[in-house]
C-alpha positions in Angstrom: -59.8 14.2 9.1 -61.6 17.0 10.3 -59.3 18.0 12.7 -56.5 18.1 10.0 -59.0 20.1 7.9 -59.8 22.7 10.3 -56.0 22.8 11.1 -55.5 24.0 7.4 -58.3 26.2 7.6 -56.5 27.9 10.2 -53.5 27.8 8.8 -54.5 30.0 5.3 -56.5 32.4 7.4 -53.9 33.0 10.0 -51.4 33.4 6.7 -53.8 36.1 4.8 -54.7 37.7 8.4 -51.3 37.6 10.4 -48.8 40.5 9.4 -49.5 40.9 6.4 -50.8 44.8 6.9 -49.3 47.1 9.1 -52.8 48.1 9.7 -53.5 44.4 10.6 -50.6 44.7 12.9 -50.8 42.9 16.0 -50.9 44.4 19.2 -48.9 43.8 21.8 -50.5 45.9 24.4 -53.6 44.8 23.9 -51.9 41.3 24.4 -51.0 42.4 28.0 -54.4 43.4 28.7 -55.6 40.1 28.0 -53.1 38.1 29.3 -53.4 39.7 32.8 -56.9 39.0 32.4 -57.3 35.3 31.2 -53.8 34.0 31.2 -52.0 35.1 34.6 -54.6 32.9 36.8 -52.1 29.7 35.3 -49.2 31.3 33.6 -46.7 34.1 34.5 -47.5 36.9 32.5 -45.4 39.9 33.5 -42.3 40.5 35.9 -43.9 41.7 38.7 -46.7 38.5 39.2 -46.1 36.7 42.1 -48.4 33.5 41.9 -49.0 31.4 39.0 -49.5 27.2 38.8 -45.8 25.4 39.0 -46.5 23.1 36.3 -46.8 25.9 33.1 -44.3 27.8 31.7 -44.1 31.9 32.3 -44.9 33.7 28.6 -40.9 35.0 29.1 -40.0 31.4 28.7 -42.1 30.8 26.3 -40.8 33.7 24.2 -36.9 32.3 24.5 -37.5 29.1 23.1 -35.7 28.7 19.7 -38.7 27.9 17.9 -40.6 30.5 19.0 -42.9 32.1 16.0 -45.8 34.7 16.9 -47.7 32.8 13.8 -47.6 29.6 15.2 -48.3 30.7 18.6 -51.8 32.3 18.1 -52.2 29.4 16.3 -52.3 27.3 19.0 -53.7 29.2 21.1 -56.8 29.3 18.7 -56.9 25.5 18.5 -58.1 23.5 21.6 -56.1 21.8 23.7 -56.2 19.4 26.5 -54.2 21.8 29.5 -55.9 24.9 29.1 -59.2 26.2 29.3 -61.2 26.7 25.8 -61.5 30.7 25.9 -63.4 31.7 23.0 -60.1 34.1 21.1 -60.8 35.8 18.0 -58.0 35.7 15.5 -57.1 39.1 16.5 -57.1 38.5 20.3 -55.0 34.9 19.7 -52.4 37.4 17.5 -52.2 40.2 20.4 -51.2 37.6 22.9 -49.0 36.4 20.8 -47.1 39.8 20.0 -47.1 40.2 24.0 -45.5 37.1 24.2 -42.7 38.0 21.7 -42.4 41.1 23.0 -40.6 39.4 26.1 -38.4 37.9 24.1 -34.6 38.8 25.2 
C-alpha cells in the first residue's frame, strides 16, 4: 500500500510541477549535462558515445518508442527500480533528463 501511495504522491506533484509554467519548463540541456554525467556509464546518451552496457537501451531508443511521454519518464526515473542505480534526482533533474530524452526523438 505504500508503494501505491507514494506512486500517487508522485503522480499529483509531477502533474502540478511538470509543464505546467513555461517558467517551470524543463530543460533539455541541462538534461545532457546530467546524462553525460550519471547516465552514459550504462546507457547511450549522445551520438558520438562509443561504449555503453549491451543490455540497456540508448535514450534515442528510448525516445522512439510509441509510448513515449516526458511525464511518465521522469516519473520513473524518480521511482526506484531494480536495474539502475538509486541516484538521489530532484523533480527538476528527473524532468531535464526527461526533455533530453525527447529531444532525440525523430
Amino acid at each position: 500500500m505504500h508503494r501505491c501511495l507514494r506512486r500517487i504522491c508522485l503522480l499529483l506533484a509531477s502533474a502540478a510541477g511538470f509543464g505546467m509554467s513555461p517558467a517551470l519548463a524543463a530543460d533539455a540541456e541541462h538534461g545532457a549535462d546530467l546524462a553525460k554525467r550519471w547516465c552514459a556509464s550504462c546507457h547511450v546518451v549522445a551520438s558520438g558515445q562509443t561504449q555503453a552496457s549491451a543490455d540497456v537501451p540508448s535514450f534515442a531508443s528510448v525516445a522512439r518508442r510509441p509510448d513515449f511521454s516526458p511525464e511518465r519518464l521522469a516519473f520513473f526515473l524518480l521511482d526506484p527500480h531494480p536495474k539502475m542505480p538509486n541516484f538521489p534526482l530532484s523533480r527538476t533533474e528527473a524532468g531535464d533528463i526527461a526533455a533530453y530524452i525527447g529531444s532525440l526523438r525523430q
